[in-house]
ZAMARGU-4260 file (C-alpha; in steps of 0.2 Angstrom, whole numbers, plus 5000, padded with zeros to 4 digits):
<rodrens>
0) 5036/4998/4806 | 5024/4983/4803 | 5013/4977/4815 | 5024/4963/4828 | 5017/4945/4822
5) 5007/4954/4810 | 4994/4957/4826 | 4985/4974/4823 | 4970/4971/4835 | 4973/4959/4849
10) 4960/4950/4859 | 4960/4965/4868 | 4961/4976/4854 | 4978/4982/4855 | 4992/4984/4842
15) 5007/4973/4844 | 5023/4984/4841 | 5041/4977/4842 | 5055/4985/4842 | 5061/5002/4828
20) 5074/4994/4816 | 5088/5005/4824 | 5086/4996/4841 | 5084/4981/4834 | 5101/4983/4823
25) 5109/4991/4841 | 5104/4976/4849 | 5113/4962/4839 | 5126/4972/4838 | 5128/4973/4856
30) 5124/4954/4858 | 5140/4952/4846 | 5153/4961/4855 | 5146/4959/4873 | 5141/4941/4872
35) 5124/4945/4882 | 5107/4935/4876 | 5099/4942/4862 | 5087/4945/4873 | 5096/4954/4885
40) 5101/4967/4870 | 5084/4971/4865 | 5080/4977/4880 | 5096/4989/4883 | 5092/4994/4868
45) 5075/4999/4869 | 5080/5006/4885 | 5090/5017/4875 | 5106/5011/4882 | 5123/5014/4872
50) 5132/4997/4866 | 5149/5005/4876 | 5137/5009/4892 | 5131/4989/4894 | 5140/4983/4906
55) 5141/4998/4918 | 5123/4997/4915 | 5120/4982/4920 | 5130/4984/4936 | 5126/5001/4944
60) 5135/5011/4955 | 5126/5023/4966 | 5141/5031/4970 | 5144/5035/4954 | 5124/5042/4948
65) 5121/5050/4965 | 5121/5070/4962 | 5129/5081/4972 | 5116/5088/4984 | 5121/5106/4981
70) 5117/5105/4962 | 5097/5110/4969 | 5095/5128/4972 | 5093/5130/4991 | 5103/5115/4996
75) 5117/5122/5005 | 5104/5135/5017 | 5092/5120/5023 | 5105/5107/5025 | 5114/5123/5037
80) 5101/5126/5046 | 5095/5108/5048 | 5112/5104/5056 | 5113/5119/5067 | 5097/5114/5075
85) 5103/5099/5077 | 5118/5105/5086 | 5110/5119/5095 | 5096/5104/5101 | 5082/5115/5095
90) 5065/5107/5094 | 5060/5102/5076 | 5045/5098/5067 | 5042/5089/5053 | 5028/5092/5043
95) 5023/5078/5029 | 5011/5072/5015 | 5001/5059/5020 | 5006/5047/5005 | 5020/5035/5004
100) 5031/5048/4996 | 5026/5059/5013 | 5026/5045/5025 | 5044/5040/5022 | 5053/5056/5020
105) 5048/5060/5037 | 5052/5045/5043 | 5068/5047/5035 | 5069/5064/5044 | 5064/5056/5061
110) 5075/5040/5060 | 5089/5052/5056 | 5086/5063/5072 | 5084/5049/5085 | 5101/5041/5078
115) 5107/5059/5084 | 5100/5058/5099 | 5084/5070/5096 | 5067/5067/5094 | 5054/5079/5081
120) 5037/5079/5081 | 5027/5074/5067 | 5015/5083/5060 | 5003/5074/5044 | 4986/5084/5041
125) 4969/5076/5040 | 4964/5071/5021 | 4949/5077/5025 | 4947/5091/5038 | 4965/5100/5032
130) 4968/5093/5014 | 4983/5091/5006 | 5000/5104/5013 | 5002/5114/5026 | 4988/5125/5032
135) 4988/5140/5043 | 4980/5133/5058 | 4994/5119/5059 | 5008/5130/5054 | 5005/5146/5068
140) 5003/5129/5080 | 5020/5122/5074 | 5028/5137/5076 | 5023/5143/5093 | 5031/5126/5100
145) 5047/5123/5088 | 5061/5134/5082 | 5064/5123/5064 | 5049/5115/5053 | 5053/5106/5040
150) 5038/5103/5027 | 5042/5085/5014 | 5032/5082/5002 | 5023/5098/5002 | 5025/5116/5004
155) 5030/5122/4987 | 5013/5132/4985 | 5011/5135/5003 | 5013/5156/5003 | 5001/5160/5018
160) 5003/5146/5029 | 5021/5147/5028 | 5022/5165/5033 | 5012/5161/5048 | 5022/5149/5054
165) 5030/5165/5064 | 5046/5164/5074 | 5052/5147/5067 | 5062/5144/5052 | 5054/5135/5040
170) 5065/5122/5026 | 5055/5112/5013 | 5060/5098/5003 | 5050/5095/4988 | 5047/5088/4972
175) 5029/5095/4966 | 5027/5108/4952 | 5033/5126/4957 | 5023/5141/4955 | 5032/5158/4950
180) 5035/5164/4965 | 5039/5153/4979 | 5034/5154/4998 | 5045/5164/5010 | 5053/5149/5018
185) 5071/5149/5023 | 5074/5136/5011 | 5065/5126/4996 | 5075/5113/4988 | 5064/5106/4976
190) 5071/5099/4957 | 5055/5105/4948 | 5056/5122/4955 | 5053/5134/4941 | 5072/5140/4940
195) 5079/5123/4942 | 5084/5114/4926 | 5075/5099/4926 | 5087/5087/4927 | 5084/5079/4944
200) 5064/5082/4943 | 5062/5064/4941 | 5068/5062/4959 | 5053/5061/4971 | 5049/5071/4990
205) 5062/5055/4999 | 5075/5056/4988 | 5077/5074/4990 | 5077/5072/5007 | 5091/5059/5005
210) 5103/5070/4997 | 5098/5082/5012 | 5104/5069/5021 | 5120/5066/5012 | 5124/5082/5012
215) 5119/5087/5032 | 5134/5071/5034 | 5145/5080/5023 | 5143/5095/5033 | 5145/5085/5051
220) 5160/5075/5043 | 5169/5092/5042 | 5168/5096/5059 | 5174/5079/5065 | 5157/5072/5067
225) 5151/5054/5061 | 5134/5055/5054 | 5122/5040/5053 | 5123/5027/5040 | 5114/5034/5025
230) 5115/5017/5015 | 5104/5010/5027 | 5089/5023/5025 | 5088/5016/5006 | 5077/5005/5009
235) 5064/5019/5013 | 5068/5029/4998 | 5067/5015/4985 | 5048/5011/4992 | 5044/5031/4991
240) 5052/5030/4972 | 5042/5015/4966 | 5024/5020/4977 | 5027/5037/4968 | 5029/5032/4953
245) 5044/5039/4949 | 5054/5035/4934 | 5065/5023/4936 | 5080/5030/4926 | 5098/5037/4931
250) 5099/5039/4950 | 5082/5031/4954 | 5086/5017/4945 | 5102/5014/4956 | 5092/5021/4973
255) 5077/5009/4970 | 5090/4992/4967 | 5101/4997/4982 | 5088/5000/4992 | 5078/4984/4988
260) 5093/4974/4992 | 5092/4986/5009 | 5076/4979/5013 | 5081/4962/5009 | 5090/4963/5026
265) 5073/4963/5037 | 5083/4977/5049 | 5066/4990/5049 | 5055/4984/5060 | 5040/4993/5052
270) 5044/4988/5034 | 5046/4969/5040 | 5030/4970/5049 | 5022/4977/5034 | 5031/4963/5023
275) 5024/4950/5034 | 5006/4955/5037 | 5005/4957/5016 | 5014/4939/5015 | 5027/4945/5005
280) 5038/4926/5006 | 5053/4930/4994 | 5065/4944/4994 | 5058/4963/4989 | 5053/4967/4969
285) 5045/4984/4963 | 5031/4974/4963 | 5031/4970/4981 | 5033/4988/4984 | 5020/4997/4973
290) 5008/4984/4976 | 5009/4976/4992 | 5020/4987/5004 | 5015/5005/4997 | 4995/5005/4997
295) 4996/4998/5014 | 5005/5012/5021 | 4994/5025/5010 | 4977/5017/5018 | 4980/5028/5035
300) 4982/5042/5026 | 4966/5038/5014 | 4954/5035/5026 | 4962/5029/5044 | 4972/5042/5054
305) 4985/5051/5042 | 4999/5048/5053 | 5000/5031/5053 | 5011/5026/5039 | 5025/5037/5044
310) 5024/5032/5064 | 5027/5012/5055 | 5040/5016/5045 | 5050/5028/5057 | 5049/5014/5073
315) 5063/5004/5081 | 5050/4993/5089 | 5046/4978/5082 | 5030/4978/5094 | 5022/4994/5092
320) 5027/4990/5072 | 5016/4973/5072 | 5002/4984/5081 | 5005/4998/5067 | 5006/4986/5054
325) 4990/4973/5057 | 4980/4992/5058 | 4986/4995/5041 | 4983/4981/5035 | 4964/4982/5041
330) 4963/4999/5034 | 4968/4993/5016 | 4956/4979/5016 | 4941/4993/5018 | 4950/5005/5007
335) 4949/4992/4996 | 4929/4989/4999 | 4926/5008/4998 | 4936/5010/4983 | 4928/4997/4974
340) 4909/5004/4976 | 4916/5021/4971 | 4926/5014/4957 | 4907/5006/4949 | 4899/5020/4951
345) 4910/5032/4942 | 4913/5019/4927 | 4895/5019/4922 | 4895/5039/4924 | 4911/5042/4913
350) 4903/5031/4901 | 4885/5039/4901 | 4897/5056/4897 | 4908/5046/4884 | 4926/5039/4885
355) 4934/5044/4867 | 4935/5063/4874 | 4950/5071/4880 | 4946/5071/4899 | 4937/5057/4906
360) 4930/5061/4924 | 4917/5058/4936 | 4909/5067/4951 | 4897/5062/4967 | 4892/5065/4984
365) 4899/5059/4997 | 4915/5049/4988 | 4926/5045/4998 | 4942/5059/4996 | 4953/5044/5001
370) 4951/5033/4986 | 4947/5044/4971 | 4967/5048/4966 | 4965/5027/4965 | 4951/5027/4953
375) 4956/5040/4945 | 4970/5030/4940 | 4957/5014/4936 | 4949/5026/4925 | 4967/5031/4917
380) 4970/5012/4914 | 4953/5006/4907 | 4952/5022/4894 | 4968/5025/4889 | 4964/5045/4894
385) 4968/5058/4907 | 4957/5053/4921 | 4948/5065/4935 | 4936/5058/4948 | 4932/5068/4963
390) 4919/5070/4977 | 4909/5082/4984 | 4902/5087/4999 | 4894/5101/5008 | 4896/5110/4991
395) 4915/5108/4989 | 4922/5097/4977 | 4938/5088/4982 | 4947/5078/4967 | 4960/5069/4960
400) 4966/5065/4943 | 4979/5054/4934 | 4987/5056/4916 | 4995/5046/4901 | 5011/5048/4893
405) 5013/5064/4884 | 4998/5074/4892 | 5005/5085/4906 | 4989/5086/4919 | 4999/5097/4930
410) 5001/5112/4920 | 4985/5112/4915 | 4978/5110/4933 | 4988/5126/4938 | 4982/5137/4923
415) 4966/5129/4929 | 4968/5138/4945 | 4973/5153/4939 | 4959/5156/4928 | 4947/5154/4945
420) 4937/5140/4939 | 4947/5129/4955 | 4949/5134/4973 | 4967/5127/4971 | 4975/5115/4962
425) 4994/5107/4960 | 5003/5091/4955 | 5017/5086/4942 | 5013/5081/4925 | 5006/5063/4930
430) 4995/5066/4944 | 4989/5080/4950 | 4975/5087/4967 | 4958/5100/4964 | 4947/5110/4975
435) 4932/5114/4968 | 4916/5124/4972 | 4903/5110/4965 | 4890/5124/4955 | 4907/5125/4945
440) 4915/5108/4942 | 4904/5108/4924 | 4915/5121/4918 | 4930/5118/4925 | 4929/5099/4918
445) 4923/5107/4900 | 4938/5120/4900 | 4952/5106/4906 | 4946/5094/4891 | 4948/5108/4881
450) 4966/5112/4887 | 4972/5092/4884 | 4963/5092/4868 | 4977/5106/4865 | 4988/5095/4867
455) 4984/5079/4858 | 4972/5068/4874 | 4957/5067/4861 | 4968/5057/4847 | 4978/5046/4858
460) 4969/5029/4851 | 4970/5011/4861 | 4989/5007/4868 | 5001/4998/4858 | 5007/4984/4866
465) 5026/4986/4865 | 5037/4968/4862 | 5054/4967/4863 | 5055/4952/4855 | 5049/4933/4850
470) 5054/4918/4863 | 5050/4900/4862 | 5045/4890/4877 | 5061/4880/4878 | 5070/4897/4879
475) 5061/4905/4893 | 5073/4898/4907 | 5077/4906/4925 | 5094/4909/4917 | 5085/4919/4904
480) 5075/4928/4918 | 5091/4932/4929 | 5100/4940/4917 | 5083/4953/4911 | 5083/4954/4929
485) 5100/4963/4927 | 5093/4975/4918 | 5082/4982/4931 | 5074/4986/4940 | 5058/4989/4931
490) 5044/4999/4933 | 5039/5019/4928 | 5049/5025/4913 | 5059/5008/4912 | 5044/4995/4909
495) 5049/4977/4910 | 5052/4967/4895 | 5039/4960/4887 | 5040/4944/4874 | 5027/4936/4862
500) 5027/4916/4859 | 5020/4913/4842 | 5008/4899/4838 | 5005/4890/4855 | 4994/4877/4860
505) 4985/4880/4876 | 4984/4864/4886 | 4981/4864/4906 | 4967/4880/4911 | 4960/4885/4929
510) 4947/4900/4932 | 4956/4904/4949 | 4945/4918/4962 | 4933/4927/4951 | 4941/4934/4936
515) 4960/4928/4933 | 4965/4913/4923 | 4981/4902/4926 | 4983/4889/4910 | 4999/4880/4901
520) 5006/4882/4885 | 5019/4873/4872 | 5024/4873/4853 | 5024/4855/4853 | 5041/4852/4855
525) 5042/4848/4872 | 5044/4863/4881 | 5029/4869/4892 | 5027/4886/4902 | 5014/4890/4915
530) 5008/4908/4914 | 4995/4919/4926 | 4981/4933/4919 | 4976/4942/4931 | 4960/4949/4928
535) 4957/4939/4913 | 4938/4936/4915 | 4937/4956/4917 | 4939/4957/4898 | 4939/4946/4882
540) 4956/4936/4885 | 4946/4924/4898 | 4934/4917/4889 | 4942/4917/4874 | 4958/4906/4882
545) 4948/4896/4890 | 4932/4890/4879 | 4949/4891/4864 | 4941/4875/4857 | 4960/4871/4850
550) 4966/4887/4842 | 4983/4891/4842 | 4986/4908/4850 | 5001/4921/4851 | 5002/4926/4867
555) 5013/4939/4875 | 5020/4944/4894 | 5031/4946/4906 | 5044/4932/4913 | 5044/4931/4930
560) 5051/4915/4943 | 5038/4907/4953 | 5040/4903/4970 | 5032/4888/4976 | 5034/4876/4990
565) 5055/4880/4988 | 5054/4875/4968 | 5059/4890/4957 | 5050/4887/4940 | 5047/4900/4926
570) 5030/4908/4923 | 5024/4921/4912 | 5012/4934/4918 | 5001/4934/4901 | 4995/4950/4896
575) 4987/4949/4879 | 4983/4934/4866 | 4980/4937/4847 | 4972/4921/4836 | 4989/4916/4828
580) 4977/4910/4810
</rodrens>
């Protein structure tokens, strides 16, 4: 396959790769019979979708992707017991993650109950002082006071603190990496145990509890009992789905556009609190959610008290909501600060170590635990490599690490483990959690780069930039965008198309805050589109677009419809340019 537009080395230095020659042929196939744009076709087809499937495709039907709960192992034990405490009104606990995944499956859990007419308690540890899962302290605690806890999020690994949770049941709903052996729980439904199959370990921490859900009404229905309605709770699962970064494929795709639509409806006080102190003024995207909604309910579990995103999104009072919210809010913005300063720091010390090895990673005193999975993640993004960044104190090393495509960090985290160089460790293949004695995080960062380099981290080059095809201005309409839109939602595992306009001019350009650029562009027919690059003046595409001194570009991006003062116009958010000479 030739280089797309004959672009092998971008402004940015990226290779420009269209679509295989299969998906292209698929795609005008599929344009023939179903009459969809061109356009449209690509990116089904590069999605992988069947020319038969298009139209069911395009129009899912969570009834008809939604599993049957009692496909994963353990289902039809926890969803028992869950409703027989219910019945019995025995006190509950629910103990959760302090991410978004975590925050919203117990709140989930929690909304679920009051609607029954119990309340739980909610347990989320401290990042800091308890780390990540249950601990033993917490779980003798929980026990002495409740007859049932259920662990979401967490609690796959937890052998010892589960078997001192004594005299309570214990139920865990999970999607993290399963050991051999699992804890002695009553029950551990979680898709990516080691005896599953692996066909629903896309699914993330909420969506299992969901089907718990589903499957605890199912039970209730039996006996003549209406349960609460679960279509409501979607709204909570999409935002765990797209915070997680889940794939968005099969059943996730379907929860995630259900739930947005959900959310549309401003009926959770703590969600349209959160909306409104982030300024989110048009209905709910991915976007919205991984970017605007989900670090603000993370930031009380990265460095504000843990519990705080889970009490937002679990009340029904728009007051306490606003309170929760503002705090949030507050929290994100020093997150932000902290993350920043850590983010510097651990740049120019990857560097100094070198960023074309297998493992790219970063240590120092008294970083923040908080923000390091975050840039981790920066590190992932700017290097194109598996990404570790972790902070120490009082001679313990607590990290975080993110991955690329193809390079499962998990695994290699848990043989890590297992070979004694970590305290503990866990996680899936993108993202994963280390303890660390600091005399050994040499070694133990020497021995993971070795295990990547196993299998392939060191030879993964710059990333292509992946087009589905070539538009001109006059043909990027909101028409255009509303049918792509159809095709989504976008995100993790199902990016969002992306189109290259061949030999522009630029005309209008505005340096806007410190480092994004918002310009114009035509072919000199007429037709003009505005387009956004965010963080253009944190690279080469700023300065080259702007001091352009009349070149003609390719540039390539997303569509997306601009809101603006009640005018809908289309924009494209402009991720790479290439000299079109």
């Amino acid at each position: 396959m030739g280089d797309f537009l004959n672009v092998s080395a971008s402004l940015t230095g990226r290779r420009w790769v269209g679509l295989s020659v299969e998906a292209e042929r698929l795609a005008e196939a599929m344009a023939q019979d179903s009459r969809l744009p061109l356009s449209v076709c690509r990116t089904l087809a590069r999605l992988g979708v069947p020319a038969q499937d298009a139209a069911t495709y395009l129009a899912p039907a969570l009834r008809d992707l939604l599993p049957d709960p009692l496909t994963l192992k353990d289902m039809g034990p926890a969803a028992a017991r869950f409703v027989a405490a219910v019945k019995r009104r025995e006190r509950i606990a629910v103990f959760a993650d302090y991410d978004v995944d975590g925050g919203t499956s117990a709140a989930l859990l929690l909304t679920w109950l009051r609607e029954m007419g119990l309340a739980a308690t909610l347990y989320i540890p401290d990042r800091i002082d308890e780390g990540y899962g249950p601990n033993v302290t917490a779980m003798e605690a929980l026990a002495r006071d409740h007859d049932l806890i259920v662990c979401v999020d967490c609690g796959t690994l937890s052998h010892e603190p589960i078997a001192a949770a004594k005299g309570a049941d214990v139920v865990v709903l999970d999607h993290h990496l399963g050991a051999e052996t699992l804890p002695p729980a009553l029950a551990v439904v979680n898709p990516n145990r080691q005896d599953e199959d692996g066909d629903l370990g896309h699914l993330c921490a909420a969506a299992v509890v969901f089907l718990m859900l589903v499957e605890s009404n199912r039970l209730l229905r039996a006996e003549g009992v209406k349960g609460p309605d679960l279509m409501g709770y979607l709204d909570l699962v999409a935002l765990a789905t797209v915070a997680d970064v889940a794939p968005l494929i099969g059943v996730n795709r379907a929860l995630v556009r259900q739930g947005l639509k959900v959310m549309a409806r401003r009926a959770r006080p703590g969600l349209v609190a959160l909306g409104d102190v982030a300024r989110m003024d048009t209905a709910p995207t991915p976007y919205h959610l991984g970017f605007l909604l989900g670090p603000r309910v993370n930031a009380g579990g990265r460095i504000g008290a843990a519990d705080l995103g889970a009490r937002l999104l679990s009340t029904a009072d728009p007051h306490e909501a606003q309170a929760l919210a503002e705090r949030l809010d507050q929290l994100n913005t020093e997150r932000r600060e902290i993350e920043n300063r850590v983010r510097d720091a651990a740049l120019e010390q990857a560097a100094e170590r070198g960023l074309d090895g297998p493992l790219v990673w970063a240590s120092g005193e008294g970083w923040h635990p908080g923000v390091v999975g975050i840039v981790a993640s920066r590190l992932k993004e700017a290097t194109n490599r598996p990404a570790i960044v972790i902070g120490t104190e009082g001679g313990i090393g607590k990290g975080s690490g993110r991955s690329v495509s193809g390079i499962d960090l998990g695994a290699s985290i848990h043989r890590l483990a297992a070979e004694g160089l970590l305290e503990k460790g866990g996680g899936h293949k993108m993202a994963a959690g280390l303890t660390v004695a600091e005399p050994k995080i040499e070694a133990a960062m020497e021995r993971l780069g070795e295990m990547l380099a196993k299998q392939g981290a060191a030879d993964i080059g710059p990333r292509d930039l992946n087009v589905d095809g070539i538009l001109m201005p006059g043909a990027a309409t909101i028409e255009l965008i509303e049918r792509l839109e159809q095709a989504g939602p976008f995100g993790a595992g199902a990016p969002a198309p992306r189109f290259a306009f061949p030999d522009v001019a630029i005309g209008f350009r505005k340096r806007v805050g410190e480092s994004h650029l918002k310009l114009s562009f035509g072919d000199g027919m007429g037709a003009k589109i505005d387009a956004i690059c965010f963080g253009a003046f944190d690279g080469p595409l700023g300065p080259a677009l702007e001091d352009h001194g009349g070149a003609r570009f390719h540039l390539a991006g997303r569509l997306e419809i601009n809101h603006w003062q009640g005018r809908q116009t289309v924009q494209l958010r402009l991720e790479d340019a290439a000299r079109a000479d």
